[in-house]
N, C-alpha and C positions, 0 to 999 in steps of 0.2 A: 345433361351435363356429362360429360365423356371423362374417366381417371386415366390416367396414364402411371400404373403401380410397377415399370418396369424397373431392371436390378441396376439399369445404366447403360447406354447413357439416361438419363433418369430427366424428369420434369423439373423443370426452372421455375423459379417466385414469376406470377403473370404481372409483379407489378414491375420486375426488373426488365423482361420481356418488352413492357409496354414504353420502357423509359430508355432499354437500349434502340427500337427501332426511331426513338426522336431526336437520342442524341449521337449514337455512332455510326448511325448510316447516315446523316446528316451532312451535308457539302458546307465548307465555310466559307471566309472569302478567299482565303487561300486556292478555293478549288477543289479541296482534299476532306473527306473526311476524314475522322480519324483513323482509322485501319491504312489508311493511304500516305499518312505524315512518317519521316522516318524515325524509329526506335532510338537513336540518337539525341534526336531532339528535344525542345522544351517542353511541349505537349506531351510526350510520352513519359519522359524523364518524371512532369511533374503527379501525371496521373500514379505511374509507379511507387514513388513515393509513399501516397495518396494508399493506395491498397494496403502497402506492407504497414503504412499504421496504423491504417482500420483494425488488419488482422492481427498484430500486435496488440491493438486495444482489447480485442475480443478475448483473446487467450492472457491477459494480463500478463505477456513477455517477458520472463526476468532479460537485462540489462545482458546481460552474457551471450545470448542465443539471436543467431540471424536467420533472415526468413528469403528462401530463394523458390523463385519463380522458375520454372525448369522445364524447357519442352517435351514431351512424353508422356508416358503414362507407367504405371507403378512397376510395372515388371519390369521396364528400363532400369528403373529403381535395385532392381534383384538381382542386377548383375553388376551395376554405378556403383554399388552401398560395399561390396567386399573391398571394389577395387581400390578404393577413398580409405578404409579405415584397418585393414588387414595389412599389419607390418610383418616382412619375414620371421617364419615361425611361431604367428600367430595363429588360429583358429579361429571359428563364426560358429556360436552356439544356437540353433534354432530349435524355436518350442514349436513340434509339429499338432496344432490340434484342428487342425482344417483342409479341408483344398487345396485352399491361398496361400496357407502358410507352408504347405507340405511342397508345392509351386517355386515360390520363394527362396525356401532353401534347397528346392534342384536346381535352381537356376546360378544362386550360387556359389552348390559346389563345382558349376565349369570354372569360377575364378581364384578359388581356395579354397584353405580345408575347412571341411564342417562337421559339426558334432549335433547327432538329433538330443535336445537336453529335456530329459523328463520331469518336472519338476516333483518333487516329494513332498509327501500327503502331511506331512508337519507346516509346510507353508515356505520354512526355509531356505532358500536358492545357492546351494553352495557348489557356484561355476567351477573351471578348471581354471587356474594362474592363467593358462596361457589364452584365453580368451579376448580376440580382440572388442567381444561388444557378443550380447542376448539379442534376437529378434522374439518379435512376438506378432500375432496379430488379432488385434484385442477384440475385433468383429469380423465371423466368417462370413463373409455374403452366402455364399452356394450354401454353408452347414445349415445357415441360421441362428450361431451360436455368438455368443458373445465371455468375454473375460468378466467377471463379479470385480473381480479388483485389481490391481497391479501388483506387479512384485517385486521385492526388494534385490537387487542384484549386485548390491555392495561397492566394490571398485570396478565393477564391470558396466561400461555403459549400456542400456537398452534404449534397443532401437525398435519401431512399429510401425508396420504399414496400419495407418490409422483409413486408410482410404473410403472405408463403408461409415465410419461413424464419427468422421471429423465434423468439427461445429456443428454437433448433434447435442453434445453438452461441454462444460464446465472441461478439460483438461489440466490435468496437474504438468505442467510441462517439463516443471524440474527433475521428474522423477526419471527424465530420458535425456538420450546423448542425440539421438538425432527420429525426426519424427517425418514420415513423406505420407500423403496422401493425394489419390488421382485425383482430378477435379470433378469429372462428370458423374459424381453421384450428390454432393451438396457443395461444389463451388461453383462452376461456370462447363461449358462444353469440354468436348475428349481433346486432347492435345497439350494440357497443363499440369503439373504435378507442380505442386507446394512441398518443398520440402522446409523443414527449422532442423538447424544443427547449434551444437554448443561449441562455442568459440574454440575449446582448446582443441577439439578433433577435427577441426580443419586444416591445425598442424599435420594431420597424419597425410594428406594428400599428396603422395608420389609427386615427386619434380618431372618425371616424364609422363606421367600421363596425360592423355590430352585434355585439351580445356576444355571445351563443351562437356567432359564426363567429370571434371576435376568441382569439385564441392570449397576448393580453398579459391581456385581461380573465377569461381562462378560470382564467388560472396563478393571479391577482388574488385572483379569488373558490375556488380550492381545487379548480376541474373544478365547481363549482357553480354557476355562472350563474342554470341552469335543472337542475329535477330532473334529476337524470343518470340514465343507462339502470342501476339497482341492482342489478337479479338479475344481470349480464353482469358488472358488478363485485364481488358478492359470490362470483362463480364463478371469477373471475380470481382472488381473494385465495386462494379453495383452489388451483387450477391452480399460483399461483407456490409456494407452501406445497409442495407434489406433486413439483415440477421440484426444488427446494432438499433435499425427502428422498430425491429421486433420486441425488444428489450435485452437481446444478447443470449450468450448461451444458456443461462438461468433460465429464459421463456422458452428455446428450444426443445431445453430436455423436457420441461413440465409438458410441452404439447405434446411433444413423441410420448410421453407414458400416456396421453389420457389416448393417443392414436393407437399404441400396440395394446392398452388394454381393451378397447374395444372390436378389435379386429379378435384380440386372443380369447375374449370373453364372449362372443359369437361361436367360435370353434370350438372351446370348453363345451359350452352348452347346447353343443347339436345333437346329444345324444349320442354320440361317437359316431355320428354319420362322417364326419369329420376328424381328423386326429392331427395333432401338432407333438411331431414324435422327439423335438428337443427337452432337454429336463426345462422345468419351469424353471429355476434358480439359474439356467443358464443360457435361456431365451433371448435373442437376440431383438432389442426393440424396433429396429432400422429392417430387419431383414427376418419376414416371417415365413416360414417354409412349413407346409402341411400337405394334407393329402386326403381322400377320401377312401375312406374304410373298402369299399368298393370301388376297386380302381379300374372298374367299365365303364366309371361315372363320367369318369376325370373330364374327355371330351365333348359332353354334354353339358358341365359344369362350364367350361373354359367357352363354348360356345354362348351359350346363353347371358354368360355375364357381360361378353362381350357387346350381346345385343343388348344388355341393359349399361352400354359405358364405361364398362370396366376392363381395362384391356391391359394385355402383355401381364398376366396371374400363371404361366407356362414354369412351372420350376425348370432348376438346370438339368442339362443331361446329366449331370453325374448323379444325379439323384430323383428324377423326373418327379412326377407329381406336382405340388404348385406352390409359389413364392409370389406374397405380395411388398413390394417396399416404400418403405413408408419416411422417405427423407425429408429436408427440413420444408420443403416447396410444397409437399402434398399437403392439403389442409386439413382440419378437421372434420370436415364436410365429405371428404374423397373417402376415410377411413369410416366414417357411421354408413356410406353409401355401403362399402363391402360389408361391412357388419351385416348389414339390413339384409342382402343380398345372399348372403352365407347361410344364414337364419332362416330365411325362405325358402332357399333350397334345400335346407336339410328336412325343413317342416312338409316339401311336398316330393321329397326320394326316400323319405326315412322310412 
């Protein structure tokens, strides 16, 4: 059996896999499969639908908040997200603790001003007035780290690229103004971004900005502006459909804890042939980054595992060494395979 542990575009559910090649490459009498009918129409219209109340059901939706379907991917996000919610003489506070986030907020201080916000060791978040909204990003992919909790931002909205640890578990959604995540790590292929905003900041959306970037005109028109990216949304309508017979976000997160604990509990007890250099209290369950103590190994390791089926374990450049991810699609069976695997080789390089 071959894993595929990469950071993204990542592994798909095999049973969504096996249900999209029956039903959306499928010709009807129309002539068209789906990907072929127009986005206008009733087929599309109703599958759309059909998603945003799946994922609606999943995150238990307050009533206030709409869910848009959005071509792109997250970093489009990083430069969309100022231009939507930044009113003259506002500011964009970002909390730098990663990459992503660090990413994030260069991207957009090209659209306004930003302020790097440190949060203070009391727990307390006490923004500047003039803040139009907190970014955060509560899972690093490249770090490996993750946020323990949320934080309280007052009359400040928070905003989060959730993108590495969306429908991974349970979301408090109230506690945020607007929430975007990419799809290709646990919704459907690259080219879709989910984003939920809360009804009153989609007052904030410029009259002249354009629509396709506009978050008031998007919600307006249904996510239909402009053709929206369909195969990525008709993949998403299975994906949420998949999590929901899973038993929902409640079974998500319990599997991803029994998956990072075993991956993390392999690496623990290698003897430190091995070493997972994020603090344990802020370990990222979705996104494990480690490395071998002997880092002449590294290629040896990354090779061999590969002939054992384990493949794309290559950490990023920004920090090399190696990363396995472990989103909602990888099973339990993929994560005791690397366990096993890790175990053994530390038992015969140590």
């Amino acid at each position: 059996m071959a894993w595929n542990f990469a950071a993204g575009p990542a592994r798909l559910p095999d049973a969504v896999l096996a249900q999209a090649a029956a039903e959306i490459f499928r010709r009807g009498a129309d002539g068209a499969c789906a990907l072929e009918r127009p986005f206008s129409g009733p087929d599309f219209r109703a599958l759309l639908a059909r998603a945003r109340q799946r994922l609606a059901e999943l995150l238990a939706l307050p009533a206030n908040y709409r869910i848009l379907f959005l071509a792109g991917g997250a970093m489009q996000q990083f430069s969309i997200l100022p231009l939507n919610l930044c009113r003259p003489q506002q500011r964009a506070a970002y909390v730098n603790r990663g990459y992503w986030s660090a990413r994030a907020m260069a991207e957009a201080s090209r659209q306004a001003d930003t302020i790097e916000f440190f949060p203070p060791a009391d727990g307390v978040w006490a923004l500047p007035a003039d803040c139009a909204y907190c970014h955060i990003t509560p899972n690093e992919t490249v770090d490996g780290s993750a946020c323990a909790s949320l934080p309280e931002t007052g009359a400040v909205p928070l905003a989060a690229d959730c993108t590495s640890s969306f429908l991974t578990a349970p979301l408090a959604v109230d506690k945020f103004g607007f929430i975007y995540a990419s799809a290709q790590k646990n919704i459907a292929p690259a080219g879709l971004t989910v984003a939920i905003i809360r009804d009153d900041l989609l007052e904030r959306s410029p009259a002249d900005l354009p629509a396709p970037f506009s978050y008031r005109r998007q919600a307006e028109a249904n996510s239909c502006v402009n053709t929206p990216p369909m195969f990525a949304i008709q993949m998403a309508a299975l994906v949420f459909d998949w999590i929901a017979e899973q038993g929902g976000l409640t079974a998500m997160a319990a599997a991803g804890r029994r998956k990072a604990a075993r991956v993390y509990g392999a690496i623990d007890g290698s003897g430190e042939v091995f070493v997972a250099p994020v603090a344990v209290d802020q370990r990222s369950p979705v996104n494990i980054r480690f490395h071998l103590a002997d880092s002449a190994l590294t290629e040896t390791f990354i090779s061999e595992a590969a002939a054992a089926g384990l493949h794309h374990l290559r950490g990023h450049a920004h920090f090399g060494g190696l990363r396995a991810s472990l989103y909602n699609a990888m099973p339990e069976a993929g994560a005791q395979a690397l366990a096993g695997f890790i175990t053994d080789f530390a038992r015969r390089r140590g």
